[in-house]
N, C-alpha and C positions, 0 to 999 in steps of 0.2 A: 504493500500500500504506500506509494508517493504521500509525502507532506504537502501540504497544501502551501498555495504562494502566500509570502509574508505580506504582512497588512501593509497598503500607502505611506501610513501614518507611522510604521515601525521604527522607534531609534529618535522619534521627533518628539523637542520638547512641547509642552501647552501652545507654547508664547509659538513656537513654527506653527503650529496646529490652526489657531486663530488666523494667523497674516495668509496663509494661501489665501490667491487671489478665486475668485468666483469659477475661472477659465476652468483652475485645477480641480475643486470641490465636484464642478458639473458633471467632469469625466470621470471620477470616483463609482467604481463599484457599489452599490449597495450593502455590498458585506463591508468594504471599507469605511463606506461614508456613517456607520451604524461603529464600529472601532473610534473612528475620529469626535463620533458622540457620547461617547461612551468615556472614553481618553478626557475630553475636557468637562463634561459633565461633574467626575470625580473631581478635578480641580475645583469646578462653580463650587460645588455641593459642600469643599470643604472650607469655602471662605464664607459660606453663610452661615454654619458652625460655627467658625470663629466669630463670627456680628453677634449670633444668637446668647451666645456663652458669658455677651458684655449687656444682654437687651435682657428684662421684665418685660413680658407680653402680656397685654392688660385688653380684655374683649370686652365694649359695654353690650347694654342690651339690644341695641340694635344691629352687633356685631361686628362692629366698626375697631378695626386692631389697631390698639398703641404701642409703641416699643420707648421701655425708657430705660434709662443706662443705668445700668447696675456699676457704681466703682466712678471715680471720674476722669477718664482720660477726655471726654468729651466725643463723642465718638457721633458721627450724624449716620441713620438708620436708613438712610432714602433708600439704599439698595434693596434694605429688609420691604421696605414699602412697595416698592417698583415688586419685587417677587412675589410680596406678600409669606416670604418665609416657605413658600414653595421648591422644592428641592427638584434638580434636573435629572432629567433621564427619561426612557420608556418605556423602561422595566424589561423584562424577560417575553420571550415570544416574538410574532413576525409582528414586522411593522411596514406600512407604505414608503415608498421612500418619500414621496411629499411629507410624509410626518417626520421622519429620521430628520430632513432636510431643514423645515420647519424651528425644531424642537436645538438644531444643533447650531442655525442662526440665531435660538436663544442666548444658548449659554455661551454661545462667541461673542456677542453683545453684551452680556453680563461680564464677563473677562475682561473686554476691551473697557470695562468703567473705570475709571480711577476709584471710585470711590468704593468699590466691594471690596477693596484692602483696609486694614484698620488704621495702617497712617494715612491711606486717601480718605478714608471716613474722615478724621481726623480734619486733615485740611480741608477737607469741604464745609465742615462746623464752622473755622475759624474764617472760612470765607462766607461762609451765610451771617454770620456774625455781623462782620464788616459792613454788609449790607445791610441789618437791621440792625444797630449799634453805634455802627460808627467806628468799631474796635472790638477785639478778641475777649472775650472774661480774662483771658491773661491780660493783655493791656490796659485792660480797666478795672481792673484787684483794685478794689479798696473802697471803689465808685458804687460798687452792691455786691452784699455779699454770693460766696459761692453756690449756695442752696438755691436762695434766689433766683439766682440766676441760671443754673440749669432748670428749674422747676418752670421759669417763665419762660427759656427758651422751649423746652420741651414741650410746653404749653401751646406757642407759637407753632411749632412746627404743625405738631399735632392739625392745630386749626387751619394753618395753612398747606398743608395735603387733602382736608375736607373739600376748602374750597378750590385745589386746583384738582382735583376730582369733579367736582360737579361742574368745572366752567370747562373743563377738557371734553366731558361727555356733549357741551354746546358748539365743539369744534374752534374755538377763541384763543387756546393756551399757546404761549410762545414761552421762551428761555428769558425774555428782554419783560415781556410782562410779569413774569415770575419774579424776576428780581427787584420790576419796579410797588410790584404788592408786597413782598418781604419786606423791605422801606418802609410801603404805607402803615404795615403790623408791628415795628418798630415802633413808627413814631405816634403813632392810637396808645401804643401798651407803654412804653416807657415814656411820653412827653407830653400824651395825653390823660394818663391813667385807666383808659379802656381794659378791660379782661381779654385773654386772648380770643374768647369766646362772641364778643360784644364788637370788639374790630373785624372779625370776618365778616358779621354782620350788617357793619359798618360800611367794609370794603364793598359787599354784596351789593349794599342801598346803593352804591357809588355807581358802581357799573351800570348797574339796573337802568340806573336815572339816564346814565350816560349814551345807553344804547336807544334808549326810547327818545333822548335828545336827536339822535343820529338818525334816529327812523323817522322823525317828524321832518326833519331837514330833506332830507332823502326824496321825501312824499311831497313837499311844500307846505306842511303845515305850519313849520315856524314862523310867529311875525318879524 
C-alpha cells in the first residue's frame, strides 16, 4: 500500500498558511484545503483561550454577552465579541468544500487581527482609550482611579458594541464612524456625567434626528 501524497500545507508555519494568495488556496485539493483548516483553526482556537482565561463572561436576560477582564492588564475583548467566543473548525466528517473554504476565510481573518493576540488586545485598549479619553489609564493614573476606570470603560464598551450592533444590522457602520461615537461616549460619560447606558441613548436620539434631518432635505421638506 503507497503512502498517500503529503498535504500542500506540510512543513508551513500558520503565518505561511494565512499569506497564500487566493491563486494558490483555489487550486488546493479539498483534502488539502480541509488540512490548511484544520492547521490554522488550532492556532485561532488557541488564542481565544488565551482572551477567555483573562474574560468573566457575564449573559443578561436577554442574552446579550459581556466579557470583562479578570486581573488588569487591560486587555480589549473585540475579538471575543467579533466570535462571540465561538471556536473554529468543522468538526469530524465530510464537509463541502464551499464550507471548508468558507469556514477557513474565517479563521484566516481572525489570524490576520492584530488584536486576537493579548498584546494586540492590549494596544487596541490603549488606542480606544485615546479616542475616548484623551489618554491611556496609564497616562492618566491619578486623574481616576483604576476600578473606575476599567468598570466605566468596560461599561462603554459594552454599550458601545450594542449600539454598533444594531446600526451595523441598518447597513451605516464604518471604522471612521466608530471612532467618531467612541468620542461622543467619552465625552456624554466622563465630561458630561451621562451612564454608559444613557449616552448610547443619547448617541441613538443623535443619529435618529440626524437621519430624519437628511431625509426631509433629500424629499424637500426642509424650510
Amino acid at each position: 500500500m503507497t503512502d498517500k501524497k503529503p498535504f500542500y500545507t506540510e512543513g508551513m508555519t500558520v503565518e505561511q498558511i494565512v499569506n497564500l494568495g487566493d491563486d494558490v488556496i483555489n487550486k488546493m485539493t479539498t483534502r488539502d484545503l480541509s488540512r490548511a483548516l484544520r492547521t490554522v483553526s488550532l492556532a485561532a482556537n488557541k488564542r481565544i483561550k488565551r482572551l477567555l482565561k483573562h474574560a468573566e463572561v457575564q449573559t443578561n436576560a436577554q442574552g446579550d454577552v459581556r466579557y470583562i477582564e479578570k486581573g488588569n492588564k487591560g486587555i480589549d475583548f473585540e475579538a471575543l465579541y467579533h466570535t462571540e467566543g465561538v471556536l473554529f473548525g468543522l468538526g469530524r466528517g465530510k464537509h463541502k468544500r464551499g464550507d471548508i473554504y468558507k469556514e477557513f476565510a474565517r479563521a484566516r481573518n481572525f489570524i490576520n487581527a492584530p488584536s486576537t493576540t493579548i498584546s494586540g488586545a492590549i494596544e487596541l485598549r490603549k488606542k480606544r482609550e485615546r479616542q475616548i479619553l484623551g489618554g491611556t489609564r496609564e497616562e492618566l493614573q491619578g486623574k481616576i482611579s483604576q476600578e473606575e476606570m476599567n468598570n466605566l470603560i468596560s461599561d462603554i464598551y459594552s454599550e458601545f458594541h450594542r449600539w454598533k450592533e444594531e446600526y451595523a444590522i441598518e447597513g451605516g457602520y464604518s471604522k471612521e464612524l466608530g471612532k467618531r461615537v467612541l468620542k461622543m461616549f467619552g465625552r456624554r460619560v466622563f465630561n458630561k456625567g451621562f451612564t454608559p447606558e444613557d449616552a448610547r441613548s443619547s448617541i441613538e436620539e443623535y443619529y435618529d434626528d440626524k437621519y430624519e434631518r437628511e431625509e426631509q432635505k433629500r424629499l424637500g421638506y426642509e424650510n
